[in-house]
C-alpha positions in Angstrom: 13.2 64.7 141.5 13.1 61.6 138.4 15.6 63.1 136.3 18.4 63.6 139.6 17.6 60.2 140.4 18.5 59.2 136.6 21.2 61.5 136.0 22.9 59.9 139.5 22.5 56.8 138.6 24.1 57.1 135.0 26.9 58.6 137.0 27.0 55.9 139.0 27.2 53.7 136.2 29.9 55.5 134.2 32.1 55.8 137.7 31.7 51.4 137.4 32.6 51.3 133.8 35.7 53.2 134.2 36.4 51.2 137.4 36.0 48.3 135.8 38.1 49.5 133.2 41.2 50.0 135.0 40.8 47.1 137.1 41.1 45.0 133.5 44.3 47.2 132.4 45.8 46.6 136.1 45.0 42.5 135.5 46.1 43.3 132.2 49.5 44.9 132.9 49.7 42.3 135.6 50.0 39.4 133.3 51.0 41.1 130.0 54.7 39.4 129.0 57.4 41.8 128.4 58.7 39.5 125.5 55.2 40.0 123.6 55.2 44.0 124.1 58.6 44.1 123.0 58.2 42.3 119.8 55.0 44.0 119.5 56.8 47.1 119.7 59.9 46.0 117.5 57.5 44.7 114.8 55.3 48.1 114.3 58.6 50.4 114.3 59.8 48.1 111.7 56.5 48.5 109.9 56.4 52.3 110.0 60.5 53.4 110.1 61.6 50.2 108.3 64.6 50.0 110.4 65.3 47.3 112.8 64.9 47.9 116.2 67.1 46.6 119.4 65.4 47.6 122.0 67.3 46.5 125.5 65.6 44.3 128.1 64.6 46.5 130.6 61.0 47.4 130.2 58.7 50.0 131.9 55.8 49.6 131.4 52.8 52.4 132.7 49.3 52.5 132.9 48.6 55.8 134.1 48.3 58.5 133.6 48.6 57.2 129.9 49.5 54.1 128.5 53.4 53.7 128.0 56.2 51.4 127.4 59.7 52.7 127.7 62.7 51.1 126.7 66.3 52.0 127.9 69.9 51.5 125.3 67.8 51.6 122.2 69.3 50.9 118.9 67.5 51.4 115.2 69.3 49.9 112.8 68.6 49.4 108.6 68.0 46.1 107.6 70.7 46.1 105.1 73.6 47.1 106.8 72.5 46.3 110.1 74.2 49.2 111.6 72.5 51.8 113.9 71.4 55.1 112.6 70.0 55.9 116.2 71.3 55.4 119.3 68.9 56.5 122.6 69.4 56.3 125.7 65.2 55.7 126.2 62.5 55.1 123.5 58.9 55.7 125.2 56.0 54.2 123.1 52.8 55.9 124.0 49.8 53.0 123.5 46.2 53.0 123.0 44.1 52.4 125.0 41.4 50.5 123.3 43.4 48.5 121.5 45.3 47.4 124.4 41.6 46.9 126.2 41.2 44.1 123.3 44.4 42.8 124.4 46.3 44.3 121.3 49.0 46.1 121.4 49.3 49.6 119.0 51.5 52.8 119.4 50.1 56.0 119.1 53.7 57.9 119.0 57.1 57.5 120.0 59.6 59.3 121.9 63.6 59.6 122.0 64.7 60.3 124.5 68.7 61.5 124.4 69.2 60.1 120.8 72.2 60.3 118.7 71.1 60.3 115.0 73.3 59.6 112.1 72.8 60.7 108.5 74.8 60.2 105.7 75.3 60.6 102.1 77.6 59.4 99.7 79.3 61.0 97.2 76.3 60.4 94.5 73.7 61.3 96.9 72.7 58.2 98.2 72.0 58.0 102.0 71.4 55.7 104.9 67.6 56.6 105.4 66.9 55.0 101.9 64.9 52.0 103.9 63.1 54.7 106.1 61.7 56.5 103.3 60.8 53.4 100.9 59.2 51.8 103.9 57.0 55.2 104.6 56.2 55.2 101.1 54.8 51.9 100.9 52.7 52.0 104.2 51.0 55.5 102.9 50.2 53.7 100.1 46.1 53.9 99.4 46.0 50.4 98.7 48.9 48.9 101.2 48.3 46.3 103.2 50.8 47.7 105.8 49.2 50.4 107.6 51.2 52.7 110.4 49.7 52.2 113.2 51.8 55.4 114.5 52.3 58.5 112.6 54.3 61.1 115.1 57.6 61.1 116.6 59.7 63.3 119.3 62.9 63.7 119.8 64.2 65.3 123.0 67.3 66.6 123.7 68.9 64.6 120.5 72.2 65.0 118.6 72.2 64.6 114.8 75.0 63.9 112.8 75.4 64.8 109.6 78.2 63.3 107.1 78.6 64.7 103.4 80.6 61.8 101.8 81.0 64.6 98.4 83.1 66.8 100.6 84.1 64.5 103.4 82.4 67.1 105.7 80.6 66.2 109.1 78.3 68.8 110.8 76.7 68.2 114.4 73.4 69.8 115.6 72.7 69.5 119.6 70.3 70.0 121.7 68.0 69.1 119.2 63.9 69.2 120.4 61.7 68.3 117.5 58.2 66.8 117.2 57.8 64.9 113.0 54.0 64.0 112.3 52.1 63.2 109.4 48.5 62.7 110.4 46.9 59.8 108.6 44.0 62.3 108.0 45.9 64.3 105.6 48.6 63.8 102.9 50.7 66.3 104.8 54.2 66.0 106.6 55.5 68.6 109.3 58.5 68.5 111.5 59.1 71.9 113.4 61.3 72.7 117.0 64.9 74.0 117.7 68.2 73.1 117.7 71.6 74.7 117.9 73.9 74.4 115.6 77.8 76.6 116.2 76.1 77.5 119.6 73.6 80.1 117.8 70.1 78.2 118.5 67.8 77.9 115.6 64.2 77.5 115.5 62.9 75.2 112.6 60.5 74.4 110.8 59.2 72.1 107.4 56.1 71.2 105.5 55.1 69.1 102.9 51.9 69.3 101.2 52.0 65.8 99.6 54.0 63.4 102.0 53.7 60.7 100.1 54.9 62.0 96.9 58.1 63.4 98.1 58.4 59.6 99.8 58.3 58.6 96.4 60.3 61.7 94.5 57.1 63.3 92.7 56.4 66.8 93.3 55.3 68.1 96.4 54.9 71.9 98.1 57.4 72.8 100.4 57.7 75.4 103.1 61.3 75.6 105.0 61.6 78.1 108.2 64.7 78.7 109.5 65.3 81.4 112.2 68.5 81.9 114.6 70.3 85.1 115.8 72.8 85.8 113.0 70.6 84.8 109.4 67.3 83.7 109.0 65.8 81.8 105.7 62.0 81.4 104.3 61.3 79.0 101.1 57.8 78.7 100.2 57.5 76.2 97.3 58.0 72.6 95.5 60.6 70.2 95.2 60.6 67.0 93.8 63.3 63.9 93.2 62.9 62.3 89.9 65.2 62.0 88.3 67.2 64.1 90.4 66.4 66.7 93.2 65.1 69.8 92.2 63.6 72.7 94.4 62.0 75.7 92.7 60.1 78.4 95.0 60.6 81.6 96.6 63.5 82.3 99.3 64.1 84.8 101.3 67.5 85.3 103.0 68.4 88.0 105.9 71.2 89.0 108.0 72.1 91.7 110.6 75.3 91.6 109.6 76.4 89.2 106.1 79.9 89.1 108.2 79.0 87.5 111.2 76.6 85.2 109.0 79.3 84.0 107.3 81.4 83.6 110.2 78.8 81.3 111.8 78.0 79.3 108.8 81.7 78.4 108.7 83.5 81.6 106.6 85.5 83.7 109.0 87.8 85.1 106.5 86.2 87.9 104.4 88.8 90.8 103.7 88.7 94.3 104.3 85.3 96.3 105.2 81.7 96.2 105.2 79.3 93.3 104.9 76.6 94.1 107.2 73.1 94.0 106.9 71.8 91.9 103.8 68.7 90.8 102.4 67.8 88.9 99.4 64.9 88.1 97.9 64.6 85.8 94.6 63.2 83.3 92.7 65.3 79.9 93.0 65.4 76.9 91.2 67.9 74.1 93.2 69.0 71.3 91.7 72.1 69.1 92.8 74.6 71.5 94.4 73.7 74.8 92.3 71.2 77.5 93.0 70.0 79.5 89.8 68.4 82.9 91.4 66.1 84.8 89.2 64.2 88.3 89.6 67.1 89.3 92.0 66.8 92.2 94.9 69.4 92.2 97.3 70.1 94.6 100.0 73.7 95.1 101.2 75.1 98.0 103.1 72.4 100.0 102.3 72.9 99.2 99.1 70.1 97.5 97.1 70.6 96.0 93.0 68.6 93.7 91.1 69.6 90.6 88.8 70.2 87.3 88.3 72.7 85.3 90.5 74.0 81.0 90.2 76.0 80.2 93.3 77.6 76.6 93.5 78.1 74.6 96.8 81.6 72.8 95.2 84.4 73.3 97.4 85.4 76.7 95.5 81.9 78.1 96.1 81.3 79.9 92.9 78.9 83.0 92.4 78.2 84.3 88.9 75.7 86.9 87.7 74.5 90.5 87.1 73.7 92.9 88.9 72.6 96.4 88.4 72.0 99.1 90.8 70.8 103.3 90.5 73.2 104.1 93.2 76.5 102.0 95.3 78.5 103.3 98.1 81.5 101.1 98.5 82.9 103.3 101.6 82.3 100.7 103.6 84.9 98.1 101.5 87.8 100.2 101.4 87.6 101.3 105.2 89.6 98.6 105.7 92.4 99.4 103.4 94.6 102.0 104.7 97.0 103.2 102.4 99.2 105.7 104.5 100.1 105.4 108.1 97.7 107.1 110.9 99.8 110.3 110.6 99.2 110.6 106.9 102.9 111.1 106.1 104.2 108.0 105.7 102.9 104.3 104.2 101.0 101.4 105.8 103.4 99.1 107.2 100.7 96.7 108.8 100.7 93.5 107.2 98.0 93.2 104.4 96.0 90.3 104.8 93.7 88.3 101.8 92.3 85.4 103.8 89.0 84.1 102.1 90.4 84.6 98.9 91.1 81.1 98.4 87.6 79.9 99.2 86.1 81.9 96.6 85.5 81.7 93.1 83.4 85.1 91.6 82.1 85.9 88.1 80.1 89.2 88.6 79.1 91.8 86.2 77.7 94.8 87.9 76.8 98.0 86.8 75.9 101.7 88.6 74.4 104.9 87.8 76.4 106.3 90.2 78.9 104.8 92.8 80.8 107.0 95.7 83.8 105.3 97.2 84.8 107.4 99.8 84.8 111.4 98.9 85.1 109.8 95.1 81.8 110.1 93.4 81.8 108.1 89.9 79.0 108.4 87.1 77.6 105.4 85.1 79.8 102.6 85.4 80.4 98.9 84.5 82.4 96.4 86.2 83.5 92.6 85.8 85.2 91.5 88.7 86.5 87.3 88.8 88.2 85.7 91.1 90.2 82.1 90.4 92.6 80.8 92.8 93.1 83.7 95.0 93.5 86.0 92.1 90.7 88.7 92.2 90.8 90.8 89.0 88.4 93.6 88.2 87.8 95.1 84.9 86.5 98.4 84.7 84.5 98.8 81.4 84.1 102.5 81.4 83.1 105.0 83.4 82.3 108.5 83.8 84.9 109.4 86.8 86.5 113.0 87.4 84.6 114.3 84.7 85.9 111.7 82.2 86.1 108.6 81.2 88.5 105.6 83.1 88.8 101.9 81.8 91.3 99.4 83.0 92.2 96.8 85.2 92.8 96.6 88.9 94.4 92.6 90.0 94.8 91.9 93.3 96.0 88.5 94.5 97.8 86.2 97.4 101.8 85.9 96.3 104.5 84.6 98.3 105.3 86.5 101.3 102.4 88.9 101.0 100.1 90.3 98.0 100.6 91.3 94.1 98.9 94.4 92.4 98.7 95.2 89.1 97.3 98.2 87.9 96.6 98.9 84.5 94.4 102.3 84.5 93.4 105.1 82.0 91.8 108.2 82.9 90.8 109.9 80.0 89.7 113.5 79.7 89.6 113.7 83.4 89.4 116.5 85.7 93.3 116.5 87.3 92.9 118.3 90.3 90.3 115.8 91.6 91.7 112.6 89.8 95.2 113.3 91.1 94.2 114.3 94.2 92.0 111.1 95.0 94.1 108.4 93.5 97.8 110.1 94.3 96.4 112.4 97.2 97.8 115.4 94.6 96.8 118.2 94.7 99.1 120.4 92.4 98.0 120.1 89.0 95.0 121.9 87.6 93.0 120.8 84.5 91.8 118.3 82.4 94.2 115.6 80.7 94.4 112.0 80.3 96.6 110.0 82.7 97.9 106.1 82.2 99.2 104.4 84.8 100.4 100.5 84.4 102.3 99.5 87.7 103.2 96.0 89.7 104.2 95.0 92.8 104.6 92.7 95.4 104.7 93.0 99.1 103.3 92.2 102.5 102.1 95.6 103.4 101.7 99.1 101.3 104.9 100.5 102.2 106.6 96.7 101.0 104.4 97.0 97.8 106.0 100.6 97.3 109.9 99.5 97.7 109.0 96.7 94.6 106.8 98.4 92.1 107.5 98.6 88.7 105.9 100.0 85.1 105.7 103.2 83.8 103.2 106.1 84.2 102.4 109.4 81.7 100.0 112.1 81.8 99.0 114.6 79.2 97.1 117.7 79.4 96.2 121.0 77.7 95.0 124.3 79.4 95.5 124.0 82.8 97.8 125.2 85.4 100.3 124.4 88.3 99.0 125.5 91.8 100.9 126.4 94.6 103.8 128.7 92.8 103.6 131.6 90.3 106.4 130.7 88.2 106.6 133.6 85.7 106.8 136.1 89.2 109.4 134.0 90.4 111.3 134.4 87.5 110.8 138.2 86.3 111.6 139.1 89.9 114.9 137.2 89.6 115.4 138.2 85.7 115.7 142.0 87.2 117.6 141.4 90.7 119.2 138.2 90.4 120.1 138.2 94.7 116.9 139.8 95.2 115.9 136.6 97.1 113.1 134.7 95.7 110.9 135.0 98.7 107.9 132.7 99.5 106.5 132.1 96.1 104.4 128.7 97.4 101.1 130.8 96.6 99.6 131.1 93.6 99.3 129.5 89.9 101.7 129.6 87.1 99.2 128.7 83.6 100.3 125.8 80.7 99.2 125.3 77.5 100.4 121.7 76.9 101.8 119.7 79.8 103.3 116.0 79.5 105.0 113.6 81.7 106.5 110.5 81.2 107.6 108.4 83.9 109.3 105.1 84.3 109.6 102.9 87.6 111.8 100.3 88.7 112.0 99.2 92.5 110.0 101.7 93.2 112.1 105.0 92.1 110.2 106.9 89.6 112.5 108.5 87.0 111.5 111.0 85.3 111.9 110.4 81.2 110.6 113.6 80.5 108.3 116.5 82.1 107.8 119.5 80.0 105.6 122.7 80.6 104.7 124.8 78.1 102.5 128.1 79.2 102.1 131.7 77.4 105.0 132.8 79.2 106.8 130.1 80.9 108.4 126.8 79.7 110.2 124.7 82.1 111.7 121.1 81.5 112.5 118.7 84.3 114.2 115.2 84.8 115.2 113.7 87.5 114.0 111.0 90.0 111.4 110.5 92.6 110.9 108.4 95.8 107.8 106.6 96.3 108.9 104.4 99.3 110.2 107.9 101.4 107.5 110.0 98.9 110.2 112.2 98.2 111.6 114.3 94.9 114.5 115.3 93.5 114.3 116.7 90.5 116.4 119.5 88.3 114.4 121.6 85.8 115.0 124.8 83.1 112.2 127.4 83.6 112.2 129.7 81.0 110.4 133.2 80.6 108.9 133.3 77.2 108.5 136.7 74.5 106.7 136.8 71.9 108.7 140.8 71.3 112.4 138.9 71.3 114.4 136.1 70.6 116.3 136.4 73.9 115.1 134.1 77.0 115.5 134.4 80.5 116.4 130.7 82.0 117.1 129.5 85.2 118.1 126.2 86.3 116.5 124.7 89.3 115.9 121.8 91.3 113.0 120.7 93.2 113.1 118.8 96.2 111.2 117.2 99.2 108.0 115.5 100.0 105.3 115.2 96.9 102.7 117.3 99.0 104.7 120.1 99.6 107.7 120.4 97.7 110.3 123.1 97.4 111.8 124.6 94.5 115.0 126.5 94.4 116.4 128.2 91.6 120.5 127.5 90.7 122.6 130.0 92.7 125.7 130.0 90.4 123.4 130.8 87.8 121.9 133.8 89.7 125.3 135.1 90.8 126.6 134.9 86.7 123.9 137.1 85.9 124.2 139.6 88.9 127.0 142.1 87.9 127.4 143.1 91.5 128.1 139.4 92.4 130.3 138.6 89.0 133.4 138.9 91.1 132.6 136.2 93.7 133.0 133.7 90.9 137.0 135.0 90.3 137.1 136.0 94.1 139.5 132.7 94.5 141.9 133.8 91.4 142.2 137.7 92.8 144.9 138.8 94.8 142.4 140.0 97.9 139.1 138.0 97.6 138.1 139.1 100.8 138.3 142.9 99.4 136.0 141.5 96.2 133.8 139.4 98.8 133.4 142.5 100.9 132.5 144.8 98.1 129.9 142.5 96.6 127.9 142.4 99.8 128.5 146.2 100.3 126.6 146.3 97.2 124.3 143.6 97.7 123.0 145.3 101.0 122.6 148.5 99.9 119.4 149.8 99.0 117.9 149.3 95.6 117.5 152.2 93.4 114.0 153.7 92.9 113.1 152.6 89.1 112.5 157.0 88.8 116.4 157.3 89.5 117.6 154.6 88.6 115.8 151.8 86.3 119.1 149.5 86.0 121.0 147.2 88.4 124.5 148.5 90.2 127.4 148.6 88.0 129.8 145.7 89.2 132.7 146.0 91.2 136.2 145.7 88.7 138.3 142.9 89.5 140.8 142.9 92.1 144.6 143.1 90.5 146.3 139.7 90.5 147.9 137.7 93.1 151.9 138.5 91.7 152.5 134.7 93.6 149.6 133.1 91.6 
């Protein structure tokens, strides 16, 4: 019954104390004058920010549920310049309580509301917040006799403006909603919330374990957190600013797609193919506008390689290193390029396009165990691939492609009115079927040989680049053999019934010994120097030209059926003629009728006196059926000569 009665009663009394409390902030408020809250106010934002308040004249000023003043068309300016880094449309300066009890005046936090925040740098670095950090530094001083009375700020809703005076570049982040503390309990600083920036919103966060010695550019710990829809970022460890800004930690960088990353950080123009989801993972060390990455793994593609890696923020954007890898598939880089047309007859004719190439500088070694591009599979290969103004040139080293070795150079590069590319390629010991067939799309030529190939040309799409190549082109090879026609059939049926008809001899092989080409182009026509074929029982020679615009041929040749019993040869002139895939090759009809004794007299027919007689007798012949070889082994004696035209 005693200890109800006491615990009411101290009830009681705590109810009074708290009524008497408010009724003194009521009388308070009542007779506190704006002019002393506002320079109360000015004076400890001063004192923390070291900027120079404006704060306009109308005041709010609330009591309950928590103590607040807010002021409306707010203006922080620095105190050298005088001009305003912040502009808000309301500052709210939450109070204490206690202190205000005793008639003082202190802020607990403050508020933007609607701010517009500037920051800039100049071209060596320097920026407008200078006073805001030197003033931070010396209040957090252990021995300062300027203490901040407030240690957190908010900012809701805030724009922040960003100008880089190095590359005269302005960036704007909206909607930004951020709360920066750092307790006086601790030496730490944090500032986390979202923002969007390009209209992708990003969540944010920062820490430093020593505040004040970043404030005063010794080394501190530092944890970055950025996270957003197309890339997010993770650094976990120290920077510091004497003599000059220098970051050194773990970062961690990933991407759904590298591509759209890039497009939302500002690059929208990366050529051809691929570029999708990427990872990295390194050790960095930041200082001024280059990144050194160490201890390299980087994930692109499906693709993953390890190395080292600089990448410079100057206007060029340069990236140098090594990588090296087990295993690349660079499929997805040259699905964009399409060299022939959708029906696989003809050229590309849609314009090529190299945008980004001008915005890039690259230095990159990078080396494979194996690499597939496409249905190409390559073994152990090294590459150097630079770009400089536009001009991206890749050096192949060596590698172990077709069953061989190729080295060489491949340039590719923005020119007037479209692209340039130079070629300068050797295949060495290689595998023909499968080189020829999947650089040339050949597939004609069996074997292995070494093939050269140094070509230029200019255009805006592949069948442009065609019409204007130029260079020269040879390929040797030894033991191998031409596919698609049996030569040495072709030409034993024909040695033994000249007007036989050749048939369909597109089936087959015809077998070389030595085989070697040399070709020349100009304007894209491809002449043919010299071609010769030497097999155990065939030789041919052939000249002529080629098309590559129309991929045509039309070439003349000499096969020749080879003895080793007698000096005499069978030859036969011929010509070869239509597309490179599937040519056709026709043997010389005068030639055939020479050596057919029952067509000799067609070649007189217009000196006789009755050609039609000798026309008519020839195909009598022709039409007859052949002699079994039992009967009679030889061709048909020819027809004699019809007697001469008396009026001739």
């Amino acid at each position: 019954m005693n200890a109800a009665i006491g615990t009411k009663r101290l009830a009681i009394a705590a109810a009074a104390l708290i009524a008497a409390a408010f009724v003194v902030l009521i009388g308070f408020a009542a007779f506190l004058p704006a002019a002393s809250v506002r320079d109360a106010v000015k004076a400890e934002i001063r004192a923390v920010t070291g900027l120079d308040p404006v704060l306009g004249d109308e005041i709010s000023l609330s009591l309950f549920p928590s103590g607040s003043v807010r002021f409306h068309n707010v203006r922080l300016a620095t105190e050298a310049a005088g001009e305003p880094v912040v502009t808000a449309d309301e500052l709210i300066a939450r109070l204490r309580y206690f202190p205000l009890l005793a008639g003082h005046i202190e802020i607990a936090d403050v508020t933007l509301v609607r701010p517009v925040i500037k920051v800039a740098f100049s071209a060596d670095g320097e920026s407008n917040w200078s006073g805001l950090i030197l003033s931070l530094a010396r209040a957090l001083q252990p021995h300062s006799d300027r203490t901040a009375s407030f240690s957190e700020i908010g900012i809701q809703n805030g724009t922040v403006i960003v100008y880089d005076g190095g590359s005269d570049a302005t960036e704007r982040l909206e909607g930004v909603d951020f709360q920066v503390a750092w307790p006086s309990i601790s030496r730490s600083f944090g500032a986390n919330g979202h923002f969007s920036w390009h209209n992708e919103k990003v969540e944010a966060s920062l820490t430093l374990s020593d505040f004040l010695a970043a404030l005063t550019g010794e080394r501190s710990g530092l944890k970055v957190r950025l996270a957003s829809v197309p890339l997010t970022l993770a650094f976990d460890g120290a920077a510091s600013d004497e003599p000059t800004l220098k970051i050194q930690g773990t970062l961690g960088v990933e991407a759904s797609s590298l591509r759209e990353a890039l497009r939302w950080i500002g690059n929208d123009k990366l050529p051809f193919g691929g570029f999708g989801r990427f990872a990295l993972r390194a050790q960095s060390d930041i200082g001024g506008r280059v990144a050194s990455l160490s201890n390299v793994n980087v994930e692109l593609d499906g693709n993953s390689a390890e190395g080292a890696l600089t990448i410079s923020a100057d206007p060029h954007r340069l990236v140098q290193g090594t990588l090296a890898a087990d295993a690349l598939d660079l499929t997805p880089y040259v699905s964009g390029i399409r060299l022939q047309a959708r029906n696989e007859r003809n050229w590309n004719q849609l314009p090529i396009t190299l945008d980004g190439f001008n915005d890039l500088s690259l230095d990159l070694r990078l080396s494979a165990a194996n690499i597939k591009i496409s249905s190409a599979r390559l073994g152990r290969t090294a590459v150097a691939a630079t770009m400089r103004d536009g001009k991206l040139n890749i050096t192949v080293g060596e590698s172990q492609a077709f069953g061989g070795l190729a080295k060489g150079n491949l340039g590719l590069a923005n020119a007037a009115g479209g692209v340039a590319v130079t070629s300068h390629m050797q295949f060495a010991d290689v595998d023909l079927d499968n080189c020829l067939g999947q650089v040339f799309g050949l597939h004609k030529i069996e074997g292995r040989g070494t093939l050269t190939v140094n070509l230029e040309g200019t255009g805006d799409s592949v069948l442009a680049v065609t019409h204007a190549l130029n260079g020269a082109a040879s390929l040797n090879a030894g033991s191998g053999a031409l596919t698609g026609i049996n030569i040495e059939q072709l030409l034993r049926r024909l040695e033994r019934r000249p007007l036989s008809g050749s048939g369909d001899f597109r089936s087959g092989r015809t077998p070389y010994d030595q085989l070697a080409i040399n070709l020349k182009v100009n304007q894209g026509v491809v002449s043919v120097d010299d071609m010769r074929i030497v097999g155990p029982s065939v030789r041919l020679t052939v000249n002529g030209q080629a098309s590559l615009p129309t991929r045509d041929l039309d070439l003349k040749g000499v096969a020749a059926l080879v003895s080793s019993t007698t000096t005499d040869e069978f030859e036969l002139p011929f010509v070869v003629q239509g597309p490179w895939d599937d040519p056709i090759m026709l043997p010389d009809a005068q030639s055939l009728i020479r050596r057919s004794g029952a067509a000799a007299p067609l070649l007189g027919a217009g000196r006789t006196y009755n050609a039609g007689d000798a026309v008519r007798s020839v195909i009598d012949q022709l039409m007859a059926a052949p002699p079994t070889p039992a009967t009679s082994p030889s061709v048909s004696p020819a027809v004699a000569p019809a007697a001469p035209n008396p009026s001739q």
